[in-house]
Structures are given as structure tokens and as C-alpha cells.
N, C-alpha and C positions, 0 to 999 in steps of 0.2 A: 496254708489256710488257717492253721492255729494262729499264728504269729498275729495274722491279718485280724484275728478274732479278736487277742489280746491287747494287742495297739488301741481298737476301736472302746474296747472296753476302758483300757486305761483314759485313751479320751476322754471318752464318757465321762468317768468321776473328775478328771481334772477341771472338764468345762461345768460338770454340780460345783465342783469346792469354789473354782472363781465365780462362779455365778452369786453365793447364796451371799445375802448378807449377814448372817447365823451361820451356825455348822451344825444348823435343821436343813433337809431337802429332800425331796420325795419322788419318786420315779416309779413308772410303769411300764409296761408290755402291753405293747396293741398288736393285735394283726390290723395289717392294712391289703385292702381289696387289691386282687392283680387285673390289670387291665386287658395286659396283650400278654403273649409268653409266646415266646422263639422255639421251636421246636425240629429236628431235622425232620424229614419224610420217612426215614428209616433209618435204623439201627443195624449195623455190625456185629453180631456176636463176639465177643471179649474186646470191643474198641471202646473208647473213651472220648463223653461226646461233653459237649458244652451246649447247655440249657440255658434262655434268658429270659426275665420277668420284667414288666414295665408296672409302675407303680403311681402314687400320688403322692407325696409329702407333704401332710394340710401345713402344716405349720413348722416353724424355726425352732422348735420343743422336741420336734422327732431327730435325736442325736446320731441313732446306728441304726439301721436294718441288718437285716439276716434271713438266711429261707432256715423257716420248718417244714423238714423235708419227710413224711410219714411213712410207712410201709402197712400195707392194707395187702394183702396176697399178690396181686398180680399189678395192682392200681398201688399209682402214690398222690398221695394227698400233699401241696405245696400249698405255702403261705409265705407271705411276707412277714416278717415278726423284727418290730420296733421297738428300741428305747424311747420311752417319752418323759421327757424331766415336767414336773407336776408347776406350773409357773403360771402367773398372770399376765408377766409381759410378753407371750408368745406371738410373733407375727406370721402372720399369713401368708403362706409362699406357693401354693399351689403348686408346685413343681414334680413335673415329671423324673424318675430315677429309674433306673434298668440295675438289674442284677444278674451276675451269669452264675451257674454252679456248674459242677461234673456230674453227669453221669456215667455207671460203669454196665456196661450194658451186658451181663451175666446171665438173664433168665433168658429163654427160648422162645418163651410163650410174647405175645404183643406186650408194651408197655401200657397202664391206662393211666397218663397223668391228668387228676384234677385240680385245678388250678383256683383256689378260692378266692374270689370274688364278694364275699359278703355273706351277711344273712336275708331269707325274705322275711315277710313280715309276722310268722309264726318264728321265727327264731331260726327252724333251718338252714343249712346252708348251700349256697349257689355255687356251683365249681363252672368254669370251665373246662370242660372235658376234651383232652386229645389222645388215640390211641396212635401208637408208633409202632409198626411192625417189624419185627427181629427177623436177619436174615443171619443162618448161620451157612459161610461160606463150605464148611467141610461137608456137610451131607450134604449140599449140589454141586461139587465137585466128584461126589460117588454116587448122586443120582446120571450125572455126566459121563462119567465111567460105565454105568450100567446101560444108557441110551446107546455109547458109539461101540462098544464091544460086545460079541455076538459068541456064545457058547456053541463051541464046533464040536 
């Protein structure tokens, strides 16, 4: 996943330096709103699951995405977060993008991902909310123990 990170970044500058006509050029960070997000119905306790996001990419200027992935106690806050190279001649592509991450499903308690979507028009922000419920196989394997076995 590093690897994956630094490739994209080297990208990145390589397509600034051939871009610019100077060796001036200016880039940003956006989040971009998530549309859909793939989610299983439940989680495994200590299994390792793959999460996916569907996204918009306005324009031929947004070079890399990446999830910012948050910890808030029990809930995680997800975002799309893009490079954007600061340009005039940017074209409009409208295209849809998916991105998958891992999760590593460690806590006991439900997952609550919110999945941000934007802000409204106080500035707030919109999440898409999914809870994903943790099953830990060992204590219903010794709730199972305790149902079929009888104290004589």
C-alpha cells in the first residue's frame, strides 16, 4: 500500500514538471464527495475485510485520490482526498472511480462508517452512515457450549 502511495505521488510531480511551462506549479487537496460505498453486512472479529467507495472525478486536474480514513471512537469518518494540479487547461470528465481499502475488524462493539458526501449549506457535513455489526465467533462457540451441555 506504501509502494502504491509513492508510485502515485511520484506520478504526480512527474506529470506537474511535464505539465508546467515554468518550474512554477501549484496543487491542492480536495475531498471529493463519495457516492455509493460497498460495505459487507457483517464483520468477523480479527478478519480482514475490503471496503469500496465510488466517487466523481470533475476534471482531468484531479491526478491521485486516496481514502482519509478517521477514528472517532466507535465510528470512522471516510473521505475521498485528491490531488489537484491548479491549471486552466483542465477538462471535464465526469467519471466515475471506485476505491477499495482494508479494514481490520479489531473492535467488538458495531462498526459506524460515515462516509462523507459533502457539506450542506451551513457548511456542515453530510456523511452517509453505515453500521456493520461484529460477530466474534469464540464467545458463540461458548455460548454453544453452554446451551448443548447440561451441569449433572
Amino acid at each position: 500500500m506504501v509502494i502504491k502511495k509513492i508510485f502515485f505521488v511520484i506520478f504526480a510531480v512527474i506529470l506537474m514538471v511535464s505539465c508546467s511551462d515554468d518550474d512554477s506549479y501549484a496543487y491542492h487537496y480536495e475531498l471529493l464527495p463519495i457516492e455509493d460505498a460497498l460495505v459487507p453486512e457483517e464483520f468477523i472479529h480479527g478478519e480482514v475485510y475490503d471496503l469500496s467507495v465510488k466517487y466523481i472525478v470533475p476534471n482531468d486536474c484531479y491526478v491521485n485520490s486516496d481514502i482519509l480514513y478517521e477514528y472517532d471512537l466507535d465510528a470512522r469518518n471516510v473521505a475521498v482526498i485528491s490531488l489537484v494540479i491548479e491549471s486552466n487547461d483542465c477538462e471535464t470528465i465526469d467519471l466515475e472511480q471506485e476505491l477499495t481499502f482494508k479494514v481490520h475488524a479489531l473492535q467488538k462493539s458495531p462498526y459506524i462508517f460515515r462516509f462523507w458526501q459533502g457539506d450542506d449549506d451551513n457548511g456542515d457535513p453530510i456523511y452517509l452512515t453505515i453500521e456493520v455489526p461484529v460477530i466474534n465467533l469464540s464467545e458463540e462457540k461458548a455460548n454453544e457450549f453452554k446451551e448443548t451441555h447440561i451441569k449433572m
